[in-house]
N, C-alpha and C positions, 0 to 999 in steps of 0.2 A: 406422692409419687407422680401423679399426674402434672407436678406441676416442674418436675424435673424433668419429665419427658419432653415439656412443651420448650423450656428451657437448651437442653440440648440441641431440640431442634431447629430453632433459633440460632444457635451457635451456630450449627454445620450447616444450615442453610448461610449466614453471612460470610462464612469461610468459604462455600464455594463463591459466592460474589464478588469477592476481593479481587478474583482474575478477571472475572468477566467486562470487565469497562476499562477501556485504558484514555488518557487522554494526554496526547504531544502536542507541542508546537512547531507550527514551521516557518521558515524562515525564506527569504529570495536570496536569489545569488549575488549580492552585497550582503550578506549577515543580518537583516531586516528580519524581527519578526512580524508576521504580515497573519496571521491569526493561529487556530488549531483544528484537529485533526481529533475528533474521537471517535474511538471503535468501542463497539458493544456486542458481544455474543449472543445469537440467534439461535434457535433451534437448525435451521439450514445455512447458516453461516453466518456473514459478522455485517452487520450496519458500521458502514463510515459515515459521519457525519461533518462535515468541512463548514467551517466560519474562517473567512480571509478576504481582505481586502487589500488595495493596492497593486490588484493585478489591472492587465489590459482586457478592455470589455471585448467580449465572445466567447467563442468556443475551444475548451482546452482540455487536452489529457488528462488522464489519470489512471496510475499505475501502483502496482503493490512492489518495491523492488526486494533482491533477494539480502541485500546487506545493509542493517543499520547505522550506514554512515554517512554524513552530506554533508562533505567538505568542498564547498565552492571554490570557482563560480560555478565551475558546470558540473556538479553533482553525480559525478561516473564514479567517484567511493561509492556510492549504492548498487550499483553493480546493476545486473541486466534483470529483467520481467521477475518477479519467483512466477517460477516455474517445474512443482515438482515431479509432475508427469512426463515432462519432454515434449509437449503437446506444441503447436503453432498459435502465432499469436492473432487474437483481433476475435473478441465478440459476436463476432457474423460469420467465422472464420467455420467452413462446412464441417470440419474435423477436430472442432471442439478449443476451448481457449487455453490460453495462459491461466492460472489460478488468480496471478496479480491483474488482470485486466477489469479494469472497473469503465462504466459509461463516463461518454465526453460529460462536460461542466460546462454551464452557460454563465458565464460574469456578467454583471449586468452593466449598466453606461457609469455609475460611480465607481465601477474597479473592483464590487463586492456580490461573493455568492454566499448560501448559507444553504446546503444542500445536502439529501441524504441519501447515501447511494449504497445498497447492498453487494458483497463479495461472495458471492456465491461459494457454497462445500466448502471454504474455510471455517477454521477456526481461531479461536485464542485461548483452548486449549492444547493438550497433547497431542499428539499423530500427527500423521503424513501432513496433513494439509493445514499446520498449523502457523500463523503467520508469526508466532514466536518462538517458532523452530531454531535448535541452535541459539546465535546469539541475537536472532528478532530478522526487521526486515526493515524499509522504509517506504516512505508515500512520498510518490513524483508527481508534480502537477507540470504538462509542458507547455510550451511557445502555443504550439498550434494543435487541431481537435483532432483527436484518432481516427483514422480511416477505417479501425477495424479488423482489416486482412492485410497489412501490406507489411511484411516479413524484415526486421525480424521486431519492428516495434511501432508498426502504424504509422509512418512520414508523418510523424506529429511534431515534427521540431524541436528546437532546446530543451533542455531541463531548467526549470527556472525558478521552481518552489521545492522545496523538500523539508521532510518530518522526518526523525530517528524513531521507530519501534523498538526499544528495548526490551528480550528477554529479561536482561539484567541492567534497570536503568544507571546503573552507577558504573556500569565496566565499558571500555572501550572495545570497537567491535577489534577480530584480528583476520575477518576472514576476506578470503580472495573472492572476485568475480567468474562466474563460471564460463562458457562458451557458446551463444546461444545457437549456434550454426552449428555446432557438433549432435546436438539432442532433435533439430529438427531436419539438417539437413541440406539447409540453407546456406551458399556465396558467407564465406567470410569479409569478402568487400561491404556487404551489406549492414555489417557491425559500425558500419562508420554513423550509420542513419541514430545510433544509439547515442 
């Protein structure tokens, strides 16, 4: 009996694990895969963990987007920040962040980071704040390093890397990009910075 209990337990412990790790690859805006991208489920939300090379040394974005898709070059099928509270964007930002806002990346003089960055109250489970909500989400790395506060995505520049998060790795996303000037309130002129 004892040893079917331990057995079980076994099981439905490796069953919930199956979700908790995911690992994508991403690609630059010529189709280059240029390394990966894995998330790990946290007690308080999800570790990123990024390996990529062949970027420009210094300092660059990084964003959680709302739609799983990065059809280059410039990667706007990802669609704008997730964002499921409606909240303003930028880390430092007085009134709280984007859910997709993650700290700048330092690339170093070869072109190569290998860094580990927390996503705070997400998850890659179920509910609100899950980043495989729907049909998932993706990961933006840009041109230039987030300012933090500056509405509605940091004057951080291009989009230049991107990873698909798949809910359903095998199905193609269908969904649209949302508004980000409608939920915070912000110049729709200022969508162009996206």
């Amino acid at each position: 009996m004892r040893q079917f209990f331990i057995l079980c337990l076994l099981f439905i412990t490796a069953c919930q694990g199956a979700h908790t790790t995911r690992t994508i690859d991403m690609y630059n805006s010529s189709g280059d895969m240029v390394g990966t991208a894995t998330f790990a489920e946290l007690p308080d939300g999800v570790e990123v963990s990024l390996e990529l090379d062949g970027l420009s040394p210094g300092f660059h974005g990084v964003n959680i987007h709302e739609i799983p898709k990065c059809e280059g070059p410039h990667f706007t099928s990802a669609g704008n920040h997730l964002n499921p509270e409606g909240k303003n964007h930028g880390l430092m930002h007085p009134e709280g962040s984007h859910l997709g806002d993650l700290p700048n990346i330092e690339v170093d003089s070869d072109g190569e980071v290998d860094v580990e960055l927390q996503l705070d109250d997400a998850t890659l489970l179920e509910g609100k704040n899950s980043i495989l909500q729907g049909e998932g989400s993706s990961i933006i790395i840009t041109s230039d390093e987030d300012d933090g506060l500056t509405q509605p995505s940091g004057d951080s520049g291009t989009r230049i890397v991107c990873g698909e998060l798949k809910a359903h790795p095998d199905e193609e996303s269908t969904e649209t990009p949302t508004d980000p000037t409608k939920e915070n309130g912000e110049d729709e002129d200022e969508m162009d910075e996206l």
